[in-house]
VOGU-3710 file (C-alpha; in Angstrom, 3 decimals, decimal comma):
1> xxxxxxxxxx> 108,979/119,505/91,990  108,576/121,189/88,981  106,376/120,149/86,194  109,414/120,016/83,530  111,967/118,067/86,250  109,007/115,050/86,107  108,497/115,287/82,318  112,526/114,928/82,299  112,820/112,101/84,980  110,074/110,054/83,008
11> xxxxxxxxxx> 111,606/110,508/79,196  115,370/109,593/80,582  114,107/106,432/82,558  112,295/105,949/79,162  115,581/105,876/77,322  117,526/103,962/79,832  114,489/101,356/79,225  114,702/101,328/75,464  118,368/101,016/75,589  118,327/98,070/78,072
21> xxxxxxxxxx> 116,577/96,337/75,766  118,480/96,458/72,573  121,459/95,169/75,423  119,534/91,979/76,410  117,157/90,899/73,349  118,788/88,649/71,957  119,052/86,491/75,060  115,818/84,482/74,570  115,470/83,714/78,206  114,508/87,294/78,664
31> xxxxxxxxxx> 110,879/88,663/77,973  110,625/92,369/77,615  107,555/94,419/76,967  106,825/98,338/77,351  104,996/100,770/76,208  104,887/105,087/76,311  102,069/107,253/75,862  101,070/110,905/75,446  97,786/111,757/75,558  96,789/115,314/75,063
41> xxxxxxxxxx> 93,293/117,180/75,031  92,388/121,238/74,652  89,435/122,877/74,638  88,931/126,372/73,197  85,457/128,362/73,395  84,487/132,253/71,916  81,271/133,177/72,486  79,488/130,084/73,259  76,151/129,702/73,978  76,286/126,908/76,177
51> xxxxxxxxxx> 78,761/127,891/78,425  81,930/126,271/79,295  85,675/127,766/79,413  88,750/126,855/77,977  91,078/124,174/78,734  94,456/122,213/78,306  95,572/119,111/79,750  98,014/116,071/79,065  98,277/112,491/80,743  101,875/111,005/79,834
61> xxxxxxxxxx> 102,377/107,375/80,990  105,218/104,380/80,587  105,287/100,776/81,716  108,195/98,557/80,945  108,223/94,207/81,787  111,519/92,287/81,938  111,498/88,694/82,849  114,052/86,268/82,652  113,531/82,649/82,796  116,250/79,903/82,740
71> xxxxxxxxxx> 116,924/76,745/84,243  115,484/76,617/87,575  115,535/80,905/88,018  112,592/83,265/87,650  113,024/87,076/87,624  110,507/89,333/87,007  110,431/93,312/87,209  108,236/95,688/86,321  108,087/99,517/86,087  105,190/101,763/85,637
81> xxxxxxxxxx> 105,260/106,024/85,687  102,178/108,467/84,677  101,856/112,345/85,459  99,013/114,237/84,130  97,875/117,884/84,206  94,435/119,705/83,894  94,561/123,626/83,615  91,118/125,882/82,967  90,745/129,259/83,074  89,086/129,505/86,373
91> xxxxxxxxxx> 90,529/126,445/88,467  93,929/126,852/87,215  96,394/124,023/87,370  95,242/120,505/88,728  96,970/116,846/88,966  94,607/114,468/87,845  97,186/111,471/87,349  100,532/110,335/89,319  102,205/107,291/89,644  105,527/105,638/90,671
101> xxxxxxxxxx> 105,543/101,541/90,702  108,238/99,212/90,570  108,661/95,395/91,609  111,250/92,882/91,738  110,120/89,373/92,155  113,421/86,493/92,099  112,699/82,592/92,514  114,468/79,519/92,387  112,207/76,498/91,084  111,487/74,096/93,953
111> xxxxxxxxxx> 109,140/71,743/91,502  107,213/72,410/88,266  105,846/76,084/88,131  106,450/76,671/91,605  109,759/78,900/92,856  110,892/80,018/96,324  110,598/83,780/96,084  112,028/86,859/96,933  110,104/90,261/96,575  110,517/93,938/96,808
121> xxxxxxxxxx> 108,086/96,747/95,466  107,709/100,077/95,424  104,682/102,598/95,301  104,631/106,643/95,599  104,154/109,431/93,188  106,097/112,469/92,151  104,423/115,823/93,177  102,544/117,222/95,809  98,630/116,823/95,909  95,783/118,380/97,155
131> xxxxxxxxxx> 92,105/118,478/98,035  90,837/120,972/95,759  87,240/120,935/97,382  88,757/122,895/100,212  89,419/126,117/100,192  92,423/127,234/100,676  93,221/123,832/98,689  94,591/121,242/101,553  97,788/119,580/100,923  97,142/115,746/100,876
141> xxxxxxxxxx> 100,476/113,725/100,005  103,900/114,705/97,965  106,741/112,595/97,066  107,160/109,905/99,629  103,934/111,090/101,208  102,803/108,133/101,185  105,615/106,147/99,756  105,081/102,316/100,233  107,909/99,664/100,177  107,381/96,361/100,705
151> xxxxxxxxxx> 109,797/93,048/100,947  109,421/89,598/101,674  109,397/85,691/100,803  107,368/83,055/100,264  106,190/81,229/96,927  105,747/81,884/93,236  103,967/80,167/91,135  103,714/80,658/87,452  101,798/77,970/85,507  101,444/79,789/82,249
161> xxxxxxxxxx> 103,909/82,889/80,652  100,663/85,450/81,031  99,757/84,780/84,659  102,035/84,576/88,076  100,468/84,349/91,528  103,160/84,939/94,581  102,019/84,618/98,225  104,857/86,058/100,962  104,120/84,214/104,095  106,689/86,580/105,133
171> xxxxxxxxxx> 106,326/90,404/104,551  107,205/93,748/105,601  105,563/96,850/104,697  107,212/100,053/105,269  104,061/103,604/104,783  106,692/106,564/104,676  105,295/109,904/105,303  108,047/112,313/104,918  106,505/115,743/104,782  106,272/117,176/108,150
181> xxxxxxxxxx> 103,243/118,441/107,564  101,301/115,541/106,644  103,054/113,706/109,271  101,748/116,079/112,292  98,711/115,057/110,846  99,144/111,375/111,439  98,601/110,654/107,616  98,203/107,350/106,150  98,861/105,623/109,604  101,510/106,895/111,199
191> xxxxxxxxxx> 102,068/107,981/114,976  101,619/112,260/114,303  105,184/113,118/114,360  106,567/110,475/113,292  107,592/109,405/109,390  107,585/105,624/108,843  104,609/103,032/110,141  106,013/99,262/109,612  103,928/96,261/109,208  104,638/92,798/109,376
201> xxxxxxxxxx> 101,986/90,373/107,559  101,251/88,450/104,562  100,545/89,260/100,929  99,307/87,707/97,725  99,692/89,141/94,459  98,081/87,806/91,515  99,164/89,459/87,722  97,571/88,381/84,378  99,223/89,850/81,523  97,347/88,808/78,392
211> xxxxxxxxxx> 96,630/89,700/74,595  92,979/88,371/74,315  92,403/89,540/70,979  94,980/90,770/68,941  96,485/94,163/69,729  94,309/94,176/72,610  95,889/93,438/75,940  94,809/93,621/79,403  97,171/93,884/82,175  95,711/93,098/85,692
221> xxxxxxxxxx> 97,891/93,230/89,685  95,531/92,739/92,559  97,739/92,686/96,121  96,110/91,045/99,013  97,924/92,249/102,290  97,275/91,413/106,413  99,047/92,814/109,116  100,294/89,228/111,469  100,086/92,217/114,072  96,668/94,168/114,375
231> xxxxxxxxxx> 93,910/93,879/113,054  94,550/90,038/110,926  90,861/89,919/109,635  91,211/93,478/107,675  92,635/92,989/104,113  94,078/95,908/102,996  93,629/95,516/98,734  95,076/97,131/95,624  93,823/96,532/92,323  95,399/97,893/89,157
241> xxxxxxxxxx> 93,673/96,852/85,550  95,175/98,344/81,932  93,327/97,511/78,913  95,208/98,345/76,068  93,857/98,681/72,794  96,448/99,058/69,435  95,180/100,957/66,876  98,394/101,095/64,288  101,751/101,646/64,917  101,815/104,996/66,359
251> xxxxxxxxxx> 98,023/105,543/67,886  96,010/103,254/71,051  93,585/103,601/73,397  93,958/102,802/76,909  91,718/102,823/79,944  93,273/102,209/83,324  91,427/101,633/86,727  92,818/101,498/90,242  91,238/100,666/93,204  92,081/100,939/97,038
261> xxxxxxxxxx> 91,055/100,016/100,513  93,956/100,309/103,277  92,076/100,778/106,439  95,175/103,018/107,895  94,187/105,914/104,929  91,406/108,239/106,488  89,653/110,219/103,849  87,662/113,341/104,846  83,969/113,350/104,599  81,579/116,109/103,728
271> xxxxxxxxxx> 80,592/115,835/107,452  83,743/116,327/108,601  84,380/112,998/109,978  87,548/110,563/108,337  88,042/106,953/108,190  89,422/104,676/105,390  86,903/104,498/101,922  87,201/102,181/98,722  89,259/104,405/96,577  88,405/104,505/92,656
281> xxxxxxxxxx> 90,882/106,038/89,728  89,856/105,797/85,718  91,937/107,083/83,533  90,979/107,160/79,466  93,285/108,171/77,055  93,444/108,528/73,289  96,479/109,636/71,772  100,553/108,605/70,565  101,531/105,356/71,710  104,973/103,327/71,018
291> xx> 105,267/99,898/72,252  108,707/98,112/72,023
//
C-alpha cells in the first residue's frame, strides 16, 4: 500500500470522526473525545565533524472515544490509527510506527455499575513490515498479517466515567495471516499453509482514561487473554499506555508505550533460534495536536 493511500485513509476516517460528532453532541448521554497528531522531525548535516547523515521522518496518529450511556445501556467504542516513516541517506525508507485498533463494547445494566456485555475488537496495521537486521530485509507481517479479531460476552463493570473493567467468560479470538508468504511460514500461530488460527478462552480488559492534572491525560488498555483449549496457564497480555500532555491549543506532547507477550508469536534470535519474547514499543512525539 502506498504511503499516500494510508495518509488518505487516516485524514478521511478523521473527517468522518469530526463530523460524527457535531451529529451527536448535543445528546448528553453521549461522551466523545479524540484527538490528531503530526509529528515531524529532519535532520540536515554539511560538513560535520561528528559524523552523522541526514534525515526525515513523520509519526501521524488519531484516537477517537464515543460512549453512550442511558438508562440501563452502555456503549462504548473506540478507534485508534498511527503510521510513521524514517528515511536516511544510507538506510533509506523505514516504518517505525503502525497501528489499526478498534472496539465495540454494548451492555445492558444487570445492577449498579455492572452490565451484561457484548464485545468485538479489532487489531492489525496498514503496510507491510520487515526485519531490517537481515539482509536482504525479511518480510515480517502486512495488512492482516497478523490481523486479530476478537468477540465475546461476559460482564462490564464501570464504577466511575474514567475507568471500565470487562471480563468475557466467553471469547473467541480469530490471528489472520493472509499473506501467503508469511503463512508458509507458520507466522503468528498458524498451521503453515493455512490463514486463520481460532481460539476459544477468556479475556479481561481493564481501561483507565483519566486527566490527572489538567491538560494532562493518561490513557491506559491492558487485555488479559487464555485459551479454554491449550495451554490455560499461559496469559497471552497486551498493554497500551498514552500520556498526553497539552501544551496550548494547537501544540502537545505525547509518549505512547505498548507491550506484548502472545506465546503463539516466535521472534528470531541472534542465534537463530525463535520462540515468543515480551515485546516493547515507545513512541515520543512533539509536534501539532487538535483535540475535539
Amino acid at each position: 500500500m502506498k504511503k499516500s493511500m494510508i495518509l488518505g485513509l487516516i485524514l478521511s476516517v478523521l473527517s468522518v470522526f469530526v463530523y460524527g460528532e457535531e451529529e451527536v453532541k448535543k445528546d448528553s448521554s453521549w461522551t466523545l473525545g479524540g484527538m490528531a497528531a503530526l509529528n515531524l522531525s529532519q535532520i540536515n548535516l554539511s560538513n560535520w565533524a561528528a559524523g552523522g547523515e541526514n534525515a526525515v521522518g513523520f509519526d501521524v496518529s488519531f484516537a477517537y472515544s464515543a460512549d453512550y450511556k442511558k438508562n440501563k445501556h452502555l456503549w462504548q467504542n473506540r478507534l485508534e490509527l498511527a503510521y510513521g516513516l524514517n528515511q536516511t541517506e544510507t538506510d533509506g525508507t523505514k516504518k517505525t510506527n503502525d497501528k489499526i485498533y478498534f472496539s465495540s463494547n454494548y451492555g445492558y445494566e444487570l445492577a449498579k455499575n455492572l452490565y451484561f456485555s457484548s464485545m468485538v475488537n479489532f487489531n492489525s496495521q496498514f503496510a507491510k513490515g520487515y526485519d531490517y537486521k537481515t539482509e536482504p530485509r525479511e518480510l515480517i507481517s502486512r495488512f492482516m498479517s497478523p490481523g486479530y479479531l476478537m468477540g465475546g460476552i461476559g460482564l462490564t463493570w464501570n464504577p466511575k466515567k474514567y475507568f471500565t473493567a470487562t471480563f468475557s467468560a466467553l471469547s473467541w479470538r480469530g490471528t489472520f495471516v493472509t499473506s501467503d508468504e508469511l503463512s508458509e511460514q507458520g507466522a503468528y500461530g498458524v498451521t503453515p499453509g493455512k490463514h486463520l488460527f481460532s481460539e476459544m478462552g477468556g479475556n479481561l480488559k481493564l481501561e483507565v482514561n483519566y486527566e490527572f492534572l489538567k491538560n494532562m491525560t493518561i490513557y491506559s488498555r491492558a487485555d488479559f487473554f487464555s485459551n479454554y483449549l491449550e495451554d490455560t496457564k499461559n496469559i497471552d497480555v497486551r498493554w497500551d499506555v498514552t500520556l498526553n500532555m497539552k501544551v496550548n491549543k494547537w501544540f502537545s506532547a505525547n509518549i505512547s508505550t505498548n507491550m506484548i507477550y502472545d506465546n503463539d508469536t516466535k521472534i528470531a534470535q541472534k542465534d537463530g533460534s525463535k520462540g515468543p519474547r515480551l515485546q516493547f514499543k515507545e513512541v515520543l512525539g512533539i509536534g501539532f495536536q487538535v483535540n475535539f
